[in-house]
C-alpha positions in Angstrom: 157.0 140.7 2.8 155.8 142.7 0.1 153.2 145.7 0.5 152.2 147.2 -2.5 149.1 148.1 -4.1 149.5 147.5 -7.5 148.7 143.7 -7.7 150.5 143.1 -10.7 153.8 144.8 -9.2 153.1 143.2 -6.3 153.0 139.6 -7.1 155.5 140.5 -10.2 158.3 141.3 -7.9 157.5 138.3 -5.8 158.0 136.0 -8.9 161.3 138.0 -9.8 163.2 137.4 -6.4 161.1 134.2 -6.0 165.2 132.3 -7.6 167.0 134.0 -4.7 168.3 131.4 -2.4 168.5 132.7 0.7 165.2 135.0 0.5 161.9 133.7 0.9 158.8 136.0 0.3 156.6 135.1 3.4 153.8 137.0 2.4 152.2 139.7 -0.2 150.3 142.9 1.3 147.8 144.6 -1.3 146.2 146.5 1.4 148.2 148.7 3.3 145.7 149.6 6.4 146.2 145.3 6.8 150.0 145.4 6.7 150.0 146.1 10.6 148.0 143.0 11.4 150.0 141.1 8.8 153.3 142.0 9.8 152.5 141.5 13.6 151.1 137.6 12.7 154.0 136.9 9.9 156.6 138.7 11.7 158.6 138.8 8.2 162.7 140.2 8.2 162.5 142.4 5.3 159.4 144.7 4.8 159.5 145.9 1.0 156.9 148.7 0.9 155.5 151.1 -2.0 155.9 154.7 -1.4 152.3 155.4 -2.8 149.5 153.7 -1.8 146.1 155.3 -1.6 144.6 153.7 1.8 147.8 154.7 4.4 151.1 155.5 2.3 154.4 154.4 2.7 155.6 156.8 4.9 152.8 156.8 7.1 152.7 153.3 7.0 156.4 153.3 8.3 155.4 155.3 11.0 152.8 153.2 12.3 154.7 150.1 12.1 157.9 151.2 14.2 155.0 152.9 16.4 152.9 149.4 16.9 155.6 146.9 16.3 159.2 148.5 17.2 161.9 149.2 14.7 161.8 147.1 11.6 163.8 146.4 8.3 161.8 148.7 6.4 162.7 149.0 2.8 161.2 151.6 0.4 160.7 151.3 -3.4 159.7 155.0 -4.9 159.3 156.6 -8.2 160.9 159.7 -6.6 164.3 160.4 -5.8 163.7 164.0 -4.3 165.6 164.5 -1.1 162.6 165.5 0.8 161.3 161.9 0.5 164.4 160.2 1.7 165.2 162.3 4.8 161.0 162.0 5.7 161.3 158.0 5.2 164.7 157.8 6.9 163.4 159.5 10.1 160.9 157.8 10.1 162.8 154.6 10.4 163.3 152.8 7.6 167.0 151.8 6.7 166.7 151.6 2.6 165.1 154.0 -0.4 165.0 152.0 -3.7 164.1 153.5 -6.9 161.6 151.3 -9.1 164.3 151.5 -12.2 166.1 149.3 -9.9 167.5 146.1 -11.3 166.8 142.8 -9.6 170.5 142.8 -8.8 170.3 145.7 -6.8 167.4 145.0 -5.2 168.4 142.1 -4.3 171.6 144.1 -2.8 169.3 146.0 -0.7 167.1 143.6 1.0 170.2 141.6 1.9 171.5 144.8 3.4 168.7 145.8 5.0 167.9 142.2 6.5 171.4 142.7 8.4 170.4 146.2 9.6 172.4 148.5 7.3 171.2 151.3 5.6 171.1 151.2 1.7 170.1 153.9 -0.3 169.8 153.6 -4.4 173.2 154.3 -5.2 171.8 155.9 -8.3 170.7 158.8 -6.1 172.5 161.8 -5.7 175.4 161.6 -3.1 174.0 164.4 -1.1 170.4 162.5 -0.4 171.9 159.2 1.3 173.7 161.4 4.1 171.9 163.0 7.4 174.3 165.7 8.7 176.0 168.6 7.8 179.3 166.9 8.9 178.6 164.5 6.0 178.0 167.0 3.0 180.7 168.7 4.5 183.3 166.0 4.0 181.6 164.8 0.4 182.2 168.3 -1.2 185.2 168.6 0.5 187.1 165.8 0.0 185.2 164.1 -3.0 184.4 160.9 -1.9 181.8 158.7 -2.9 178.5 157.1 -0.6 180.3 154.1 -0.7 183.3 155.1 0.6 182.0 157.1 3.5 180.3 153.9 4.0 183.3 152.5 4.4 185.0 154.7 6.4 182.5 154.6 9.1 183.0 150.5 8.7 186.5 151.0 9.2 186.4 153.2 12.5 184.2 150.7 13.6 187.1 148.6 13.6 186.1 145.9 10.8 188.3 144.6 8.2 188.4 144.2 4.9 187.1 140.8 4.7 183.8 141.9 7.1 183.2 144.8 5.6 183.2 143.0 2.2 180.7 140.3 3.8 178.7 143.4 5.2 177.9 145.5 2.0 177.9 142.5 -0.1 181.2 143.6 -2.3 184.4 141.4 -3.2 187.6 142.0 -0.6 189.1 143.1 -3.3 186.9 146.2 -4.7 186.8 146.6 -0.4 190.6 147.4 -0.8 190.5 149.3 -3.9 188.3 151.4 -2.1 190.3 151.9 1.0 193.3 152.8 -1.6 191.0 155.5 -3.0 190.1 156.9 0.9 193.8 157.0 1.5 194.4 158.9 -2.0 191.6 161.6 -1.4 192.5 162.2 2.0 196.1 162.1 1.3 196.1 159.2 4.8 199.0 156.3 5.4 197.5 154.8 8.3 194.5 153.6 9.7 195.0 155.3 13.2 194.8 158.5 10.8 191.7 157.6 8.7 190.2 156.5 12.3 190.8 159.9 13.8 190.1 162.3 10.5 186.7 160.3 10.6 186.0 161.1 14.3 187.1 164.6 13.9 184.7 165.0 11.0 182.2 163.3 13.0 181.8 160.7 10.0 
């Protein structure tokens, strides 16, 4: 479901993704004090809401969904990339922050990420606004990784694989293991027992 006040972006967006085969746009919100009533009677996976709206905004509107309806797939398209915004929108509950410079591609990598209950933030964002915890910025500045590769660190101490983690993020197995290479580089790590441990120690 899409719920956006701008008619025009609105119903442009739904034609854009309307060629994705496994998505389905279920229904188009223009009014965001009815998205609560449409949500509860569509019941959609993915909600895609504008940050701005001039009746309840997105963040607001967020709020009152997970408040009324229980946690949802919530993902957020924004102008703004300040990291105020994100860490408001992520406590509040939503699990993705898209920039409208997206490209239908990477939208299209969010929703999907999203609709399995990942988090995805706009990887266009700086690394320091798609983290929650000091532990995190800790180990970024420390050790130079990418988002993505904290992402799939905490993957791997969750004890997935290659091939799953691949299916979960939406990546190739192979640019999975070129990744893990990297970790094992940075962190100058042979094993995965080690990685494992470094990543509960860091509280990753």
């Amino acid at each position: 479901m899409i719920i956006d006040d701008h008619r025009l972006f609105n119903d442009g967006l739904g034609l854009m993704l309307a060629d994705a085969p496994d998505l389905t746009i279920v229904g188009h919100v223009y009014h965001s004090r009815e998205a609560v009533q449409q949500v509860r009677d569509l019941q959609p996976d993915v909600l895609v809401i504008d940050f701005n709206m001039p009746e309840i905004d997105g963040l607001e509107l967020t709020r009152q969904l997970i408040a009324k309806l229980g946690p949802q797939r919530i993902l957020i398209l924004s102008m703004y990339g300040e990291n105020r915004y994100i860490e408001d929108f992520r406590k509040a509950g939503a699990l993705g922050y898209m920039l409208k410079t997206s490209t239908k591609e990477e939208l299209l990598t969010a929703i999907r990420a999203v609709a399995q209950r990942s988090t995805y933030f706009d990887p266009k964002l700086a690394d320091e606004k798609q983290f929650s915890n000091h532990a995190d910025d800790i180990f970024l500045k420390k050790h130079k990784l990418s988002p993505r590769e904290v992402q799939i660190i905490r993957h791997i101490k969750d004890g997935l694989s290659s091939p799953q983690i691949a299916a979960k993020i939406n990546l190739s197995q192979h640019t999975v293991d070129t990744h893990r290479k990297n970790i094992h580089a940075k962190l100058g790590i042979n094993t995965v027992a080690d990685l494992v441990r470094f990543a509960i120690e860091m509280n990753i």
